[in-house]
C-alpha positions in Angstrom: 0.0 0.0 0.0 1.2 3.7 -0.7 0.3 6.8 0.5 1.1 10.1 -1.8 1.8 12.8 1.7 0.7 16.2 0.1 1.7 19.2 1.7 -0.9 22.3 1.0 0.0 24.5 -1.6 2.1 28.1 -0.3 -0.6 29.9 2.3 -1.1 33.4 2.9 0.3 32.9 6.3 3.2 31.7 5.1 4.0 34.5 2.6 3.5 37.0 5.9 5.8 34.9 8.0 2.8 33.6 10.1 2.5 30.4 12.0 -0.8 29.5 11.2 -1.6 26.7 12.8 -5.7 25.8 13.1 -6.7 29.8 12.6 -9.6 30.1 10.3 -9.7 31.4 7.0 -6.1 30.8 6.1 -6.1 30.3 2.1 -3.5 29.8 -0.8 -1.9 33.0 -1.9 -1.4 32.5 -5.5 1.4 30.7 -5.8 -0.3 28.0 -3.7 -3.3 28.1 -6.1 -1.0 27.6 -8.8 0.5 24.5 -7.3 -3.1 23.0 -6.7 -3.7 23.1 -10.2 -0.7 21.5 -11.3 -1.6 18.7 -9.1 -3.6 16.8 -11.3 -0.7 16.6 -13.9 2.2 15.8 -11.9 0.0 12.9 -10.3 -1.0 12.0 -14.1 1.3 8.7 -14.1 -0.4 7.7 -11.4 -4.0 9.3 -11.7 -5.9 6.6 -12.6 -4.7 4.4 -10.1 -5.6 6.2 -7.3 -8.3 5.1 -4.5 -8.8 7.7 -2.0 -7.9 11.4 -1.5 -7.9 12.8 2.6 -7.3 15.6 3.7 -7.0 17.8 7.1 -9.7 19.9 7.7 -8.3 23.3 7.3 -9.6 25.4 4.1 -5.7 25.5 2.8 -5.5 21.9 2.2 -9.1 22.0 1.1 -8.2 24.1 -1.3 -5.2 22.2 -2.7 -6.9 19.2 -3.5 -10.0 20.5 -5.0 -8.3 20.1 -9.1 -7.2 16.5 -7.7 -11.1 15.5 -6.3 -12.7 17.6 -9.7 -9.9 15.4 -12.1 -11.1 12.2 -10.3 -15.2 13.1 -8.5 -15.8 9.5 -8.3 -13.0 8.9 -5.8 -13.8 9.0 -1.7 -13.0 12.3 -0.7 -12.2 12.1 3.2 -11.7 14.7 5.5 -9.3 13.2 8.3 -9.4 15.2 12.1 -5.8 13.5 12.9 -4.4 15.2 9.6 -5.1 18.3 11.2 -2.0 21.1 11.5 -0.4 21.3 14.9 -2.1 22.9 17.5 0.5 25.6 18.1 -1.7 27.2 21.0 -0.8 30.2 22.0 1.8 30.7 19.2 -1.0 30.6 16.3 -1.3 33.5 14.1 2.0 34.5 15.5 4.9 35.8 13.7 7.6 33.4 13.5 10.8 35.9 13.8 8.8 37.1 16.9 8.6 33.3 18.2 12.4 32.7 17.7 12.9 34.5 21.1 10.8 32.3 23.2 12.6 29.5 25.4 10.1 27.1 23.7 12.1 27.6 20.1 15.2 25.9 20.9 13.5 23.0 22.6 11.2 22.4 18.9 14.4 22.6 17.3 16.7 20.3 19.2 14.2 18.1 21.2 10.7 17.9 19.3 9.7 15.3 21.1 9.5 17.1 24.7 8.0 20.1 23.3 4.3 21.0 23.9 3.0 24.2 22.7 1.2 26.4 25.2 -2.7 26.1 25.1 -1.9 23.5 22.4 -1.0 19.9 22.4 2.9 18.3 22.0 4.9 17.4 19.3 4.9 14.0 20.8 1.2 13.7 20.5 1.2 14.7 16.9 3.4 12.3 15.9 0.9 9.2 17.6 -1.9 10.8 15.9 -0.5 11.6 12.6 1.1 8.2 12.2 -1.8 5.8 13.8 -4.1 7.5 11.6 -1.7 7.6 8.2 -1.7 3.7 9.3 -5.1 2.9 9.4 -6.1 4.9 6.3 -3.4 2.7 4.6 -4.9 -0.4 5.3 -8.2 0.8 4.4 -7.7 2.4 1.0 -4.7 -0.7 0.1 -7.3 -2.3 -1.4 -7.8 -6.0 -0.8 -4.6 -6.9 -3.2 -2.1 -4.5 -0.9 -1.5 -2.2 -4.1 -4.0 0.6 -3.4 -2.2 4.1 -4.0 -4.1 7.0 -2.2 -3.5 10.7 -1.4 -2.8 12.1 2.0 -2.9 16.3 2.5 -1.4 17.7 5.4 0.7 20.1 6.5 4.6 20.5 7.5 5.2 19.2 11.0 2.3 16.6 10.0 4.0 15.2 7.5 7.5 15.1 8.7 6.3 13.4 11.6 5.0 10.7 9.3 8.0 10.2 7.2 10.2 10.3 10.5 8.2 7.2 11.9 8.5 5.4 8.2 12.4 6.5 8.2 12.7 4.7 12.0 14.0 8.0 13.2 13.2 9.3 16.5 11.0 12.1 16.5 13.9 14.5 18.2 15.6 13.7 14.4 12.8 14.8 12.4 13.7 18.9 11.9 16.7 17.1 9.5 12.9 16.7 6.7 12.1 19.2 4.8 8.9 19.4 3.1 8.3 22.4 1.5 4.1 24.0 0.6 2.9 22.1 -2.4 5.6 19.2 -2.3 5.0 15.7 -2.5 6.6 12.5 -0.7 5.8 8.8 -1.0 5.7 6.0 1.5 5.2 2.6 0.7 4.0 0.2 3.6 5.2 -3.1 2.9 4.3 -6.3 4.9 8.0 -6.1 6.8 8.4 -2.8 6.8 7.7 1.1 5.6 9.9 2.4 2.7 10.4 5.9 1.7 10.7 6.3 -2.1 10.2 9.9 -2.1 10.9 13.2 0.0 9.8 16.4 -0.6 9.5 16.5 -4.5 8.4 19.3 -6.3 7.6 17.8 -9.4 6.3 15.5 -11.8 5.7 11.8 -9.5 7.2 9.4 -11.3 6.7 6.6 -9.0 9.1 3.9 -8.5 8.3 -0.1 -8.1 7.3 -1.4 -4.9 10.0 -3.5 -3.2 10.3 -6.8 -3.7 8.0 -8.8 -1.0 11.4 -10.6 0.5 12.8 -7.0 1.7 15.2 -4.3 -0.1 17.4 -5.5 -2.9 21.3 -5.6 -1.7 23.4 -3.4 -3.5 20.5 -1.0 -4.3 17.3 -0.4 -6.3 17.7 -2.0 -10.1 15.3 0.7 -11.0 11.8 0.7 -13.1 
């Protein structure tokens, strides 16, 4: 089974140097509308393939999907609660060079998995939600065969959350990710383990074979 992770296309609070989080009425700037409507196309290897497309609540992810869900309306379209942004608390809607003076700042960077925003909820938590629920969404939209390829949009810390679990890092590694608005990265769950076959692309998917059932191929991929 395989998720596509989609990040939300560039939001106005991240062209004003915002941290967003769960505040209403945060959109795509252009640029991010942009990048939802070249969706469609650099998915088009694997467009008709796809089983599923879910999404977090929030209107900016809403709003990067929408040319995926109107190129394929017959498909489930699922809005997910545990895809949801971080609760940031008290730091939502804040600016960010303002927030690089609090205490709180240094622990996010060096030890995400201790921090927990104020009036908000942890890192630590996000991770269990994020990755339980990626999980179980997995083994719903596989498909009874195992190959079912599906479409997950998020958000930043979301997502790198995710692919730090898949990756077997600890959470405290996972500010080494970076997943830019509007990018795209691609876990495969196989039956022995999760393998990352791509990070943070910002272009056309061309998606590589599954491994092999028995486990990664020594010496490296032979390629498609």
């Amino acid at each position: 089974m395989t998720v596509i992770l989609v990040r939300h296309g560039r939001s106005t609070a991240n062209t004003s140097g915002l941290l967003a989080g769960r505040t209403p009425g945060v959109g795509l700037d252009d640029r991010g509308r942009a990048q939802a409507e070249e969706l469609p196309q650099r998915l088009d290897g694997v467009l008709a393939d796809l089983t599923a497309v879910v999404r977090s609540p929030l209107q900016r992810c809403a709003e990067t999907v929408e040319p995926l869900v109107s190129a394929r309306p017959e498909l489930p379209h699922i809005t997910e609660p545990n895809l949801e942004e971080v609760d940031y608390g008290d730091w939502s809607n804040r600016k960010i060079a303002e927030l690089l003076a609090e205490p709180l700042w240094k622990v996010v960077q060096q030890q995400p998995s201790a921090a927990v925003f104020p009036g908000g909820e942890g890192l630590l938590d996000v991770s269990r939600r994020a990755t339980a629920a990626v999980r179980e969404l997995d083994r719903v939209h596989g498909g009874p065969d195992g190959k079912g390829l599906w479409v997950a949009c998020s958000h930043g810390d979301v997502i790198k959350a995710v692919l730090a679990d898949a990756l077997g890092m600890h959470l405290d590694q996972f500010q080494r990710i970076v997943v830019d608005p509007g990018s795209i990265s691609v876990i495969h769950y196989g039956s022995a383990r999760p393998y990352v076959q791509t990070v943070n692309n910002s272009g056309a998917l061309e998606l590589p074979r599954p491994p092999m059932a028995a486990g990664a191929t020594v010496g490296g991929s032979t390629g498609t």
